[in-house]
C-alpha positions in Angstrom: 62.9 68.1 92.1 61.7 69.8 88.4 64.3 67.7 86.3 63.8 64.1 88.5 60.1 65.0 87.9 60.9 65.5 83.9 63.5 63.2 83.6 61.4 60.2 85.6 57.7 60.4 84.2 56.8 58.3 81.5 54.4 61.4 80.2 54.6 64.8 78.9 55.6 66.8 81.8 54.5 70.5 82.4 56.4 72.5 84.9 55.6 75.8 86.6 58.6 77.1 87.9 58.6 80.2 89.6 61.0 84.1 87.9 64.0 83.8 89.3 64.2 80.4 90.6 67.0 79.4 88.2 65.2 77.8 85.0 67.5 78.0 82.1 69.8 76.1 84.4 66.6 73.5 84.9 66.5 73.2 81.7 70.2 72.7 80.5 70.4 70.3 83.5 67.2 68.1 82.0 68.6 68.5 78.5 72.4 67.0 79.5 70.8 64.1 81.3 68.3 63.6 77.8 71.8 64.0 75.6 73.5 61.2 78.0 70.4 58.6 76.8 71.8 59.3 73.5 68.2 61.6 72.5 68.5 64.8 70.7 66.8 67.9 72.3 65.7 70.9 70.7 65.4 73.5 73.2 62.7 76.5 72.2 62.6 79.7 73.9 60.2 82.7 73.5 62.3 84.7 71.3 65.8 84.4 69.4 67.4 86.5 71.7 67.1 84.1 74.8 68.0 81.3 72.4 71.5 82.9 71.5 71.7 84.2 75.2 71.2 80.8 77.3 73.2 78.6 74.6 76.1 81.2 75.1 74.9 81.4 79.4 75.1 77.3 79.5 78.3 76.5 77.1 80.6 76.1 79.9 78.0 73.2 81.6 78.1 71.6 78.5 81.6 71.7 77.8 82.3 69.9 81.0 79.8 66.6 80.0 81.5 66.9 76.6 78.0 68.0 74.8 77.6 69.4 71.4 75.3 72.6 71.8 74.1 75.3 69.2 71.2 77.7 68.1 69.3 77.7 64.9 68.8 81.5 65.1 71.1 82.8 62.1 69.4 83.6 58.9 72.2 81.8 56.8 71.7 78.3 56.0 75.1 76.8 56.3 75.4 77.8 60.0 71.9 76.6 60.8 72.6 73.2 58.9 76.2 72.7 61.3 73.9 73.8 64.4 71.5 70.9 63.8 74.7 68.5 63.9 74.4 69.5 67.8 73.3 67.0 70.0 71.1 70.0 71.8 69.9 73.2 69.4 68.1 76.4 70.9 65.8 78.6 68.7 63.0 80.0 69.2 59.9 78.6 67.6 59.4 80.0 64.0 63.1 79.3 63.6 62.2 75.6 64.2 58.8 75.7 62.2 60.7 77.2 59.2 63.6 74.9 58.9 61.3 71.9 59.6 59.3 72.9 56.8 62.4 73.8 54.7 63.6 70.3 55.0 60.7 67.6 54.9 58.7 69.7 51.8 61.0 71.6 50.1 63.7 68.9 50.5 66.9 71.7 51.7 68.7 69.2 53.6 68.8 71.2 56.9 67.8 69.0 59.8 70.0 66.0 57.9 69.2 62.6 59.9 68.6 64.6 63.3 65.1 63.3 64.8 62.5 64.9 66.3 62.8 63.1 69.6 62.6 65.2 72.7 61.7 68.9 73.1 62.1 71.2 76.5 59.8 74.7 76.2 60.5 77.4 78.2 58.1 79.8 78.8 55.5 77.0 77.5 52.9 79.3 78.1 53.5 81.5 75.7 54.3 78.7 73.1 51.1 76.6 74.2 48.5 79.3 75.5 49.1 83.0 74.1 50.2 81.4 70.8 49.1 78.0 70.7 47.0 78.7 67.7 48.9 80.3 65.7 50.3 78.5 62.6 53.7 79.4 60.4 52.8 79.8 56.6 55.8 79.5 54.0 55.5 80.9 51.0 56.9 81.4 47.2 56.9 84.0 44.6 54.7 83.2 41.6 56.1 84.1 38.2 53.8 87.3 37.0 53.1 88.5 40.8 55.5 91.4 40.6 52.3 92.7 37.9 49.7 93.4 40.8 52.0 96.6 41.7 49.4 98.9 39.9 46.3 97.2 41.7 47.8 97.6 44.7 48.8 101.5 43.7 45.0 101.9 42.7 43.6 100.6 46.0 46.3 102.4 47.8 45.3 105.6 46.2 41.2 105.1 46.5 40.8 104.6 49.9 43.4 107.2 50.9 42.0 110.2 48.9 40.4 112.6 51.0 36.7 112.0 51.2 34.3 115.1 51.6 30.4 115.7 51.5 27.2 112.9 52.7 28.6 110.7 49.8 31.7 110.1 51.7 30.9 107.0 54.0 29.4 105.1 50.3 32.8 106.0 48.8 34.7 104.0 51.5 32.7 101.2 51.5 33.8 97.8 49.7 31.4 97.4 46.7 32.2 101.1 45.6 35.7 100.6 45.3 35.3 97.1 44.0 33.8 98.4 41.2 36.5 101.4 40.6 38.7 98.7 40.6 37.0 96.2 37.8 36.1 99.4 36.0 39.3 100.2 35.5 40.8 96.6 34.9 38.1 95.3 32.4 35.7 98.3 31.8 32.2 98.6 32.8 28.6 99.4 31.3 25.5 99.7 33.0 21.9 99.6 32.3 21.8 103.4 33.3 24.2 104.3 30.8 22.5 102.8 27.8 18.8 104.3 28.7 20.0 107.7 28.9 21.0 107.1 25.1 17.7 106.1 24.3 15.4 106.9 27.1 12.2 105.8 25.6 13.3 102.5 25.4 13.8 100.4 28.0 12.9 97.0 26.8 15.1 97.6 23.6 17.9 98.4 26.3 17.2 94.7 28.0 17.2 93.4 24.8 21.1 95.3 23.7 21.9 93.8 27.6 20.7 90.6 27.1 22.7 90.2 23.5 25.5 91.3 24.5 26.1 88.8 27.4 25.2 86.0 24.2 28.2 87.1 22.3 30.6 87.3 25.4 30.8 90.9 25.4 29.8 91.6 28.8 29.3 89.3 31.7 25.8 89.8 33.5 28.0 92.3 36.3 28.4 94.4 32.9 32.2 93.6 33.2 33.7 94.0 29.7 35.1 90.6 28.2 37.0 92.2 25.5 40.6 93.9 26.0 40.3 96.1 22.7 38.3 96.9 19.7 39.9 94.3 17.0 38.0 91.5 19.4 34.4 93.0 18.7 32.9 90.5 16.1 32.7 91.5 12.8 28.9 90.8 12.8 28.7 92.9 15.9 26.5 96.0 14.4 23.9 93.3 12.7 23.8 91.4 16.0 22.4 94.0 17.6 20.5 95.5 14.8 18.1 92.4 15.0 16.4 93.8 18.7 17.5 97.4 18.4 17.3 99.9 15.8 20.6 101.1 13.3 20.8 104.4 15.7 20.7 102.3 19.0 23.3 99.9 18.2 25.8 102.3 16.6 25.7 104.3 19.5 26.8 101.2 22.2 29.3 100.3 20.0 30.0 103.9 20.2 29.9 103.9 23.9 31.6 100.2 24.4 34.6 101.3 22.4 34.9 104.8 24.4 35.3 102.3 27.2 37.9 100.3 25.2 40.1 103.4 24.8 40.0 104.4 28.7 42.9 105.5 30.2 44.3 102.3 32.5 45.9 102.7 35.7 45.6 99.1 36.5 47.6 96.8 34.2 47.2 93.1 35.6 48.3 90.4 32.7 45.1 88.1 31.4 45.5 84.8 32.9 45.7 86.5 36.7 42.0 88.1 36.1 40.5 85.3 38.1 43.3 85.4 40.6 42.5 89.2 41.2 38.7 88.5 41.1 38.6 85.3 44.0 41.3 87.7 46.4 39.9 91.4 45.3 37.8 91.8 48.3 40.5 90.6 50.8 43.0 93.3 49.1 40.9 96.1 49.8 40.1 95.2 53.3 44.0 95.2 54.2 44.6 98.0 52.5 42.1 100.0 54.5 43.6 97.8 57.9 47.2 99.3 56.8 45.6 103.0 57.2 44.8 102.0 60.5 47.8 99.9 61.6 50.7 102.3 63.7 54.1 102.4 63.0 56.4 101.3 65.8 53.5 99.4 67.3 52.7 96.2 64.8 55.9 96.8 63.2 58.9 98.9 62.4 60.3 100.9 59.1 64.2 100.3 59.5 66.9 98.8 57.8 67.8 95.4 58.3 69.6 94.6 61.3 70.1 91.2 61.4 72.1 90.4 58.1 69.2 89.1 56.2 69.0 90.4 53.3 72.0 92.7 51.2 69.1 95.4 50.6 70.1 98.6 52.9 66.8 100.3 51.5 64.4 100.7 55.0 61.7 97.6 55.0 58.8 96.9 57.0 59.5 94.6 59.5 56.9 92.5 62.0 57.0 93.0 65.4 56.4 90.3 68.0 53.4 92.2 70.4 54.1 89.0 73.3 57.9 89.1 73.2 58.7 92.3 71.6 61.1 90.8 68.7 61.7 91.5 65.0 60.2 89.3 63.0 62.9 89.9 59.5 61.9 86.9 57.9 58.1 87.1 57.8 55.4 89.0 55.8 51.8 89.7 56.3 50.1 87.8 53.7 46.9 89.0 51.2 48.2 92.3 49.9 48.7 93.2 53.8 52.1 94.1 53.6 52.1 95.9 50.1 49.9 98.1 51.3 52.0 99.2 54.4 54.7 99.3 52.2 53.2 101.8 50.1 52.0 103.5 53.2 55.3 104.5 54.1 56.9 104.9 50.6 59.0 101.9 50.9 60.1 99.3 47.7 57.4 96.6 47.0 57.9 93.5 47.8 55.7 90.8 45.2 52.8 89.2 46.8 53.8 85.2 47.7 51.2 82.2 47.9 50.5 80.0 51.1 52.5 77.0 50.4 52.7 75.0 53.3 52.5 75.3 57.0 52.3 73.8 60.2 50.7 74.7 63.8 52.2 74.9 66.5 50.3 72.0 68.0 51.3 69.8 65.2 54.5 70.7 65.5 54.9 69.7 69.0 52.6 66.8 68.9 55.5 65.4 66.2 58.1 64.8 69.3 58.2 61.3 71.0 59.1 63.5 74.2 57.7 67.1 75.3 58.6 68.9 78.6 58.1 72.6 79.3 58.4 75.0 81.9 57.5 78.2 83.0 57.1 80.7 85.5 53.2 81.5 84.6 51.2 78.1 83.7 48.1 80.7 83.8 44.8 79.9 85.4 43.0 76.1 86.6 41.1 76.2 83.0 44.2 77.0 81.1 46.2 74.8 83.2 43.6 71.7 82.1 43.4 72.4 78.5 47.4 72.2 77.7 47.0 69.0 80.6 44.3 67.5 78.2 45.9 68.8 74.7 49.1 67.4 75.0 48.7 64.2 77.4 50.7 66.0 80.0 51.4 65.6 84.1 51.2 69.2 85.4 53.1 69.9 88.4 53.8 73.1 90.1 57.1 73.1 91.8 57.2 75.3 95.3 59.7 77.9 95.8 62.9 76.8 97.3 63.2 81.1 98.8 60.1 83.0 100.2 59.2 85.5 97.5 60.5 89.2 98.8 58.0 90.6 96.1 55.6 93.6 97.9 52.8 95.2 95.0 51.9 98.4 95.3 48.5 100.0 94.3 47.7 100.5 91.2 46.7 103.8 89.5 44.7 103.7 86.4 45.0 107.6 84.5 42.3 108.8 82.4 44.6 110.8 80.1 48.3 110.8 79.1 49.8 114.2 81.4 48.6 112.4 84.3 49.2 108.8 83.9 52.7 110.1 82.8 52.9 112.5 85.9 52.3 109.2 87.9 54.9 107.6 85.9 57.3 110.3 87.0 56.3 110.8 90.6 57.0 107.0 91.2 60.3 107.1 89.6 61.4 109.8 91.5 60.7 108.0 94.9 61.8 105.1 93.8 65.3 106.7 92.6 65.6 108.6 95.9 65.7 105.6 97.9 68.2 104.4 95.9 66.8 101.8 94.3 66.3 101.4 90.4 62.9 101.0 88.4 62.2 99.0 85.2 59.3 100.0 82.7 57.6 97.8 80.9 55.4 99.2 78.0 53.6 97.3 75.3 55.2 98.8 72.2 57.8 100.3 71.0 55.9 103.8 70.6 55.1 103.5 74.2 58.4 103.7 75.1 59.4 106.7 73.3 56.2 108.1 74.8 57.4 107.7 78.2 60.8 109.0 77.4 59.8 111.8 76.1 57.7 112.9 78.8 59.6 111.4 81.9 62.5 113.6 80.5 60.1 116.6 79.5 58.9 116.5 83.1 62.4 116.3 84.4 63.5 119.5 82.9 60.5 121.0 84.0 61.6 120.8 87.1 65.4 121.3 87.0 64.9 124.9 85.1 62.2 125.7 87.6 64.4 125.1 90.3 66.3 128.7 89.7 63.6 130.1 88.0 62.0 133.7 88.8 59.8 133.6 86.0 55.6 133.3 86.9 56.1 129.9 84.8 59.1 129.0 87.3 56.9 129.4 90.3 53.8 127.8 88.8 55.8 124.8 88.7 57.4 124.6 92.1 54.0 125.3 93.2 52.3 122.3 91.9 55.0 120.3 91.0 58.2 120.7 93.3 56.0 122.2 96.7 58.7 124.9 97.2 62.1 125.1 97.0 64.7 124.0 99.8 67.9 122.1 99.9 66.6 118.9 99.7 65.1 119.8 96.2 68.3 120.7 95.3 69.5 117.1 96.4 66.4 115.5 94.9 67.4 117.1 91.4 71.1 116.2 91.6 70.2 112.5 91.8 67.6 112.7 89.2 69.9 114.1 86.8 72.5 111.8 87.3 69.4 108.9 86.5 68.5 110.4 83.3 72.1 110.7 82.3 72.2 107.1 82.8 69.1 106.3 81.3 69.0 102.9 79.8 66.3 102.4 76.6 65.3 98.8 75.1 63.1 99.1 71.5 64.5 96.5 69.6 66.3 93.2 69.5 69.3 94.3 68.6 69.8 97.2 71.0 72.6 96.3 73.3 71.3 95.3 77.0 73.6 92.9 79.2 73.3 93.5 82.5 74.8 90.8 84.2 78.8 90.3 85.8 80.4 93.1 86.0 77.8 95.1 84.2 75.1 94.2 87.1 72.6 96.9 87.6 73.5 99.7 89.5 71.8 102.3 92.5 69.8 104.8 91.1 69.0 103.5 86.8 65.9 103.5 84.9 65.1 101.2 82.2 62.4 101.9 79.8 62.0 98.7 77.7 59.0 96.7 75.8 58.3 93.4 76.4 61.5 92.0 75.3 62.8 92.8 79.1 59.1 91.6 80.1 59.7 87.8 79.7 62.8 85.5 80.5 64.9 87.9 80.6 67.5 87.8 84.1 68.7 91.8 85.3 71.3 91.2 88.0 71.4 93.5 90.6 75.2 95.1 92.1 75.2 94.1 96.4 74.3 98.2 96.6 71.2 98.0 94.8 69.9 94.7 96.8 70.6 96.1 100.1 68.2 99.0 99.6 65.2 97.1 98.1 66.0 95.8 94.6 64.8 96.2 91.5 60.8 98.0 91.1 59.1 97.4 88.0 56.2 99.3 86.7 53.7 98.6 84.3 52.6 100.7 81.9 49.8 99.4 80.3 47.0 97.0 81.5 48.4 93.5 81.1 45.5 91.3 78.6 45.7 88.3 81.6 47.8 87.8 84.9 50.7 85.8 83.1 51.8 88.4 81.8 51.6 90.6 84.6 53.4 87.9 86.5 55.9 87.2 84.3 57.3 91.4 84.1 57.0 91.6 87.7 58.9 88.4 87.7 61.6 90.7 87.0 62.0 91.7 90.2 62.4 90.0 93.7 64.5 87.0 91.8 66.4 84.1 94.1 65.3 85.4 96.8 66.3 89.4 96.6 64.1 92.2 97.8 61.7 93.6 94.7 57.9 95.5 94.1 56.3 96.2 91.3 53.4 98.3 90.4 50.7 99.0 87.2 50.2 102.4 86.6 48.1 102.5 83.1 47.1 104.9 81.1 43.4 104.3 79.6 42.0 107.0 77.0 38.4 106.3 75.4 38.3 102.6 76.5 41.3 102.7 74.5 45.4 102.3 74.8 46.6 105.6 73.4 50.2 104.5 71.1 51.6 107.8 70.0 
């Protein structure tokens, strides 16, 4: 019904399909019967991952109708340019953005005469709704960039020095260290300065100020305009000698050369002053965001993984928060990412300019033909602005198996022992009856949170077991409720789940379990948001008999899509499946480390 529906309608067709109800092959199916009118389809997914995973999944289909099919997803361009020779390409969608951009503006020859004619989205809500405004920026490196190292340094070092006494809050705020910064870069005089050398003079002082903004030696901030002594003019003591006495004046040249022969941490060429002046305030207020911004949450400090560059040094890389993937490629822009950089002692990289970009709604609205699917088209409102947006026929497609999904409570901890004691305690029935458990967090510093203390907790109770010790029975007294030989049982199984323990950080961590390497009685997965969304776990015969797969959340999901979609995890075509939220919330806050 979803691909007649698609392949009939003379409009932009949006799809909810249900998790689990067999979509990539929906979506291979519609993009064959699109190939066969002689269109090319570009196929984006949520993340690279499913791109190289579904081309790979959906080869053999293809094979058989004689269809070209590829992905875009390598960071060379050689293999990108034979992928776009495909009659069908998967990517995910900066992969598209980038190469599009690539080849209409900076003329690389990618896409060669392929046209933008039809495009199939899966998980469309994420493209069109969680980041349908965002945009992708390319950039280049301006010669004489690599010079804002020391400003960078300097901020880096201001607003990181300890700060101590009432003067502390005025130290950290922007105009203070604005003016450290042009102090040190140009030099800087003030009014105050010049009346303490002549203190019962203060109009002769207005009259030095006022002069020396006539011959360009200030500007009216009291920013020097001079780089060194030799570009004083000669006249320079008889200038000022016509509104202030012989004294007076000798003692500001005194002062303005002292200034001239100031020990510079900044060194920023002449003809990028302005530059530094129209972005200064937007520098400082990233480099105080990097203080704040957590490592293995907005991004990772690793190596490169993925081949894209030959430098083995660790880098900062961008993480994905809705899907969880590396982001190699990209930088934050505005001195963002220089100052994480120095943050965590890693090489500078030199600040790169905006060039050109493109939205994502641009980008789509460039295809004659758009379909997408997904199992979460989100509420009535959001469901009416893509219909309105985009020109698009919304249907919702019912499922073809009753869903065999049950929810259990959710519990809602007010610090991190209990919400991970809840954690635990849920595992440990779950495993018990046999049946495996999935947990979702929302970073990757999340996850080793919950390992940690799922496996802390674990021990706890397997060295209590023979314990003697007052420690020993404390814990079998609130924890294990005595000792008998079905404890002993209990803890057998446990072990042999933590043995087994399966962790997902990072897109390039191994996790396939599908064929022969279905999932098994008695696992636990502990995995961000890349095993969150469109990602298929196949369960061995044993593990659907006793109840499936039971996911658990570990955070508070931002709306009901993406609640739906991790629980979608569970209960697919037709199998038994639960799920459950059990967050953690600390100070109206999400606690990360």
């Amino acid at each position: 019904m979803a691909v007649l529906i698609a392949a009939e309608s003379e409009k932009n067709t949006l799809l909810q399909v249900n998790t689990g109800e067999g979509k990539t092959l929906l979506i291979a199916t519609l993009a064959i019967l699109r190939a066969k009118q002689n269109k090319t389809v570009d196929i984006i997914t949520s993340s690279p991952v499913l791109a190289g995973r579904d081309v790979e999944k959906m080869k053999p289909l293809f094979n058989h109708f004689r269809i070209t099919a590829s992905h875009n997803c390598e960071e060379q361009l050689d293999p990108r340019k034979l992928a776009y020779k495909s009659q069908i390409v998967y990517g995910d969608m900066q992969h598209f953005q980038r190469d599009f951009l690539l080849h209409n503006f900076y003329k690389k020859n990618i896409l060669g005469d392929r046209k933008r004619e039809c495009v199939i989205v899966d998980e469309v809500d994420n493209m069109l709704l969680d980041n349908g405004n965002n945009m992708l920026y390319l950039s280049h490196n301006v010669a004489g960039m690599e010079t804002l190292v020391s400003l960078f340094v300097f901020l880096h070092r201001t607003i990181n020095v300890p700060l101590h006494g009432k003067e502390q809050y005025n130290q950290f705020e922007n105009a203070t260290i604005r003016k450290q910064v042009l102090a040190d870069m140009f030099g800087y005089i003030d009014k105050q300065s010049l009346e303490k050398m002549h203190p019962d003079t203060k109009i002769g002082v207005s009259r030095v100020w006022q002069k020396l903004i006539e011959i360009n030696t200030i500007d009216r901030d009291g920013l020097l305009c001079i780089q060194s002594e030799e570009e004083l003019p000669k006249d320079f003591l008889q200038t000022l000698e016509t509104v202030v006495s012989e004294i007076f004046a000798i003692k500001v040249k005194d002062y303005i050369c002292t200034i001239l022969h100031r020990e510079r941490h900044i060194q920023v060429p002449r003809y990028l002053h302005s530059f530094v002046l129209r972005h200064l305030g937007v520098f400082i207020e990233h480099t105080k965001r990097a203080m704040f911004m957590r490592h293995n949450d907005e991004y990772v400090v690793d190596v490169d993984h993925k081949n894209a560059s030959s430098d083995l040094s660790p880098r900062i890389t961008i993480i994905d928060k809705n899907t969880g993937v590396d982001l190699t490629t990209s930088q934050w822009s505005e001195g963002l990412h220089q100052a994480i950089q120095l943050k965590h002692g890693c090489r500078l990289s030199p600040i790169s300019l905006k060039a050109i970009f493109v939205s994502n709604v641009g980008f789509f609205k460039g295809y004659e033909r758009i379909n997408g699917l997904s199992g979460t088209l989100g509420s009535v409102e959001e469901s009416k602005s893509l219909v309105a947006l985009y020109e698009a026929d919304l249907v919702r497609i019912p499922t073809w198996k009753p869903k065999n999904f049950y929810e259990h409570v959710p519990l809602v901890a007010a610090n991190e022992s209990l919400w991970l004691q809840n954690i635990y305690e849920e595992v440990k029935d779950q495993v018990i009856a046999r049946r495996s458990v999935l947990i979702i967090c929302n970073s990757i510093s999340q996850v080793d949170v919950v390992q940690r203390g799922l496996e802390r907790l674990h021990r706890m109770e397997k060295q209590a077991l023979p314990g003697k010790s007052k420690f020993a029975q404390l814990v079998r007294k609130h924890f294990m409720k005595g000792v008998s030989w079905k404890r002993v049982f209990v803890n057998k199984i446990m072990s042999a789940c933590f043995d087994n323990l399966i962790v997902y950080r990072r897109d390039h961590d191994e996790f396939d379990l599908s064929g022969v390497k279905a999932l098994r009685n008695g696992r636990i997965i502990i995995a961000t948001n890349l095993a969150g969304r469109g990602t298929d776990i196949e369960l061995s015969e044993g593990l659907q008999q006793v109840g499936g797969l039971h996911v658990i959340v570990a955070f508070l999901p931002e709306n009901c899509r993406i609640e739906e979609q991790a629980f979608g995890r569970a209960a697919r075509c037709g199998h038994p499946g639960s799920g459950q939220i059990i967050a953690l919330i600390e100070n109206d806050t999400y606690r990360m480390d």
